[in-house]
C-alpha positions as CSV (number, residue, x, y, z in Angstrom):
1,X,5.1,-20.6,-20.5
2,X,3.4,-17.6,-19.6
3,X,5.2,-18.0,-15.7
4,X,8.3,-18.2,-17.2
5,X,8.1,-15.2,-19.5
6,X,6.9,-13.6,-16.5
7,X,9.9,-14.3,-14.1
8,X,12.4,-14.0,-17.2
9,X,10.9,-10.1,-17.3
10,X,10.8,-9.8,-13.8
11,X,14.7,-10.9,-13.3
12,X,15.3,-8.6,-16.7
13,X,13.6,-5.2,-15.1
14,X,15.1,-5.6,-11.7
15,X,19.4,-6.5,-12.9
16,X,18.7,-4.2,-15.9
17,X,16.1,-2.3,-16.5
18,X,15.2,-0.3,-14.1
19,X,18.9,0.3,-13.9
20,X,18.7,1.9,-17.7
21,X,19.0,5.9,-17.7
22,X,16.5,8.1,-17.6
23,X,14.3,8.2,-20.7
24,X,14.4,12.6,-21.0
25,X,17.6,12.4,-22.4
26,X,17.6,12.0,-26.4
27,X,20.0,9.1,-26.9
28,X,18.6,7.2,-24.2
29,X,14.8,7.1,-25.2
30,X,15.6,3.6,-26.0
31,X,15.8,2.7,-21.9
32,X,11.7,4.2,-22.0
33,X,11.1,1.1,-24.5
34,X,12.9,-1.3,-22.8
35,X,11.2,-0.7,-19.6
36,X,7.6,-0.2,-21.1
37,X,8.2,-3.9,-23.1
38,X,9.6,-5.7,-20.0
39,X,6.1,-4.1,-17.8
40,X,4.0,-5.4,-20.3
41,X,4.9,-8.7,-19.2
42,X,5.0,-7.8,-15.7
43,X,1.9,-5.7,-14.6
44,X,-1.5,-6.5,-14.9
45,X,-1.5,-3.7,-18.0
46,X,0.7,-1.2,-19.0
47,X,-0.6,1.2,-21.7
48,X,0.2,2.4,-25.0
49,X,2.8,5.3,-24.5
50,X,3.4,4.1,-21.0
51,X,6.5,5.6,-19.4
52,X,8.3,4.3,-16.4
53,X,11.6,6.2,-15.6
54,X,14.6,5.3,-13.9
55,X,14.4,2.9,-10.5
56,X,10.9,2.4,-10.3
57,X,10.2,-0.4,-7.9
58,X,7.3,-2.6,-8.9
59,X,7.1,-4.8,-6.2
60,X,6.0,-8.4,-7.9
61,X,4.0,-6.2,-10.4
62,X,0.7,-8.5,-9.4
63,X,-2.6,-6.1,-9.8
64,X,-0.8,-2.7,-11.0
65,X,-2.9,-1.3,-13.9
66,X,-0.8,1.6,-15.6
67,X,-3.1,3.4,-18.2
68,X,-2.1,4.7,-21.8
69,X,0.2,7.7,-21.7
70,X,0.8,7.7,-17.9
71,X,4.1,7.9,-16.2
72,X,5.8,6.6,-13.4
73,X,8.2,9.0,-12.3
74,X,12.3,8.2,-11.2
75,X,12.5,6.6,-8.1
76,X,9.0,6.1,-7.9
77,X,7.6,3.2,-5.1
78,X,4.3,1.0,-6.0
79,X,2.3,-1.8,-5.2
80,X,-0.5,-3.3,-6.3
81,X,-3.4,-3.9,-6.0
82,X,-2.8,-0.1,-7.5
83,X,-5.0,1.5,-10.8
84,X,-3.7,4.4,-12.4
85,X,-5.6,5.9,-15.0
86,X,-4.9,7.4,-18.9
87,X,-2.5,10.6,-18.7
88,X,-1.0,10.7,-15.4
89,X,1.9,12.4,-14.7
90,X,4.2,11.3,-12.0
91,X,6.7,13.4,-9.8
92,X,10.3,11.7,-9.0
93,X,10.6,9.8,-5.8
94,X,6.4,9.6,-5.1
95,X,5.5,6.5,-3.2
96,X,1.9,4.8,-3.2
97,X,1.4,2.6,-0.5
98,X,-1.5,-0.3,-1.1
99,X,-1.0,-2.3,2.3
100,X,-0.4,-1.4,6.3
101,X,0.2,-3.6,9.5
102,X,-2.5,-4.2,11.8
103,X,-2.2,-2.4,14.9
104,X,-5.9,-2.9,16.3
105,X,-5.1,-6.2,18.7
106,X,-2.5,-5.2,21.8
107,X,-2.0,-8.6,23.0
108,X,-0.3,-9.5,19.5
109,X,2.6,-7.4,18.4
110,X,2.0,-5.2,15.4
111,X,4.8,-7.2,13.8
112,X,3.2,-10.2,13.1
113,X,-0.7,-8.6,12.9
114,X,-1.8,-9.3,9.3
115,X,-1.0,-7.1,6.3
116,X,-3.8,-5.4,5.7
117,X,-3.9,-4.5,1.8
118,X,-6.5,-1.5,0.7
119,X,-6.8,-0.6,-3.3
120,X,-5.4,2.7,-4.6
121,X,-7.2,4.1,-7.6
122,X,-5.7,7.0,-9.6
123,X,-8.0,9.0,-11.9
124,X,-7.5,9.8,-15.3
125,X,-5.2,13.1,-16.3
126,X,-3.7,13.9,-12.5
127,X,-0.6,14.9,-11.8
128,X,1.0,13.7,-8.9
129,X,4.0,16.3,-7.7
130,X,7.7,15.2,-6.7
131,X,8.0,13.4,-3.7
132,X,4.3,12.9,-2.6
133,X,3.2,10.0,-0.4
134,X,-0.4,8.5,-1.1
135,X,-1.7,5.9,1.9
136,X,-3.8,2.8,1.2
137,X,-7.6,3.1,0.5
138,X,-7.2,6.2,-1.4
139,X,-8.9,7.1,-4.7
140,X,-7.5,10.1,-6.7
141,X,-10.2,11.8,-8.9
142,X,-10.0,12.5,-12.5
143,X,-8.0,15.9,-13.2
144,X,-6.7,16.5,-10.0
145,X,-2.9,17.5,-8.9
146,X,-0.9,16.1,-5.9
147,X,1.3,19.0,-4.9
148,X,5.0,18.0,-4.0
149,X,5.9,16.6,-1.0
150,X,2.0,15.7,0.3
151,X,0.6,12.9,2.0
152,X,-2.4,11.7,0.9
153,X,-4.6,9.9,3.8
154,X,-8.1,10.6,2.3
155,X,-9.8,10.3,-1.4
156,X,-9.4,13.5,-3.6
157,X,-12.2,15.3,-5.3
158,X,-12.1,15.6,-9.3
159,X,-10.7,18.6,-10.5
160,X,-9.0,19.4,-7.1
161,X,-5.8,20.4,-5.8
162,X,-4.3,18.9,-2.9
163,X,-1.1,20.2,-0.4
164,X,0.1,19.2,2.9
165,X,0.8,17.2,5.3
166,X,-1.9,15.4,6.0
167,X,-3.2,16.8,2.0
168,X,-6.5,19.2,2.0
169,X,-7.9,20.8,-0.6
170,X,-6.6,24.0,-1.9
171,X,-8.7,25.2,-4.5
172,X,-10.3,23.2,-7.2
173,X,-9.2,23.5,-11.2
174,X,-12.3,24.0,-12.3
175,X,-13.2,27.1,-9.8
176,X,-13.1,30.5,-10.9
177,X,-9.7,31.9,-9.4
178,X,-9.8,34.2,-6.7
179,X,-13.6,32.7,-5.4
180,X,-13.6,31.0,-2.0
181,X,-13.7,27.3,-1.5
């Protein structure tokens, strides 16, 4: 029964859904509750308060944990296996990536070298900024911010704030402005 309910959500969030407008606008919060009930039978977890916009693609939804109060920003691309913690705040358009092709063996073509599939673990209160791009194996302190547009290749520090392309560290939030890094 509970494989059913699953693919009966699954085929609900994909043909309608995720197809609902955006929840910011006042007579369409309903399309926030819709979505939020239909991932509660389709992730691993999806919070209390949890907020997934406008044509967020899921993948199957297998091992995505989406903590209380966090969002998952329009147009947003994830796969599992993906963590993302309490009162995170998502950009449009920002794409976490969980698995790569191998590429290390050159007498096999990198087409058919196995998917190799590396955790992504977002800490608790980040923000995550329009349009970023975080890579397998990556693990996003607590209170940091993803600036718009980076690509995240290497773990973040708590508290920091990361730009670029590939993303370094900036300055950290909890640094005395105007001192050195």
């Amino acid at each position: 029964m509970k494989k059913l309910r699953y693919y009966i959500c699954i085929a609900l969030y994909y043909f309608i859904g995720k197809n609902l407008p955006c929840s910011d606008v006042f007579y369409h919060m309903g399309s926030k509750h819709i979505r939020r009930f239909l991932c509660r039978y389709i992730l691993d977890y999806c919070g209390k308060g949890a907020n997934i916009e406008r044509n967020v693609f899921l993948s199957s939804g297998k091992n995505i944990r989406l903590g209380n109060r966090s969002g998952l920003g329009i147009n947003a691309r994830v796969s599992g296996p993906l963590t993302i913690g309490d009162d995170v705040m998502m950009g449009p358009n920002v794409m976490i990536y969980t698995q790569n092709h191998g590429f290390d063996d050159l007498s096999v073509p990198m087409l058919l070298q196995t998917v190799q599939k590396k955790a992504v673990v977002i800490g608790n209160d980040v923000w995550i900024g329009a349009a970023a791009i975080i890579l397998p194996g990556v693990t996003v302190g607590n209170g940091a911010i993803v600036g718009a547009g980076a690509i995240v290749t290497k773990d973040v520090p708590d508290y920091a704030i990361v730009g670029g392309n590939p993303a370094r560290v900036i300055r950290y939030r909890n640094q005395e402005r105007g001192s050195k890094i």
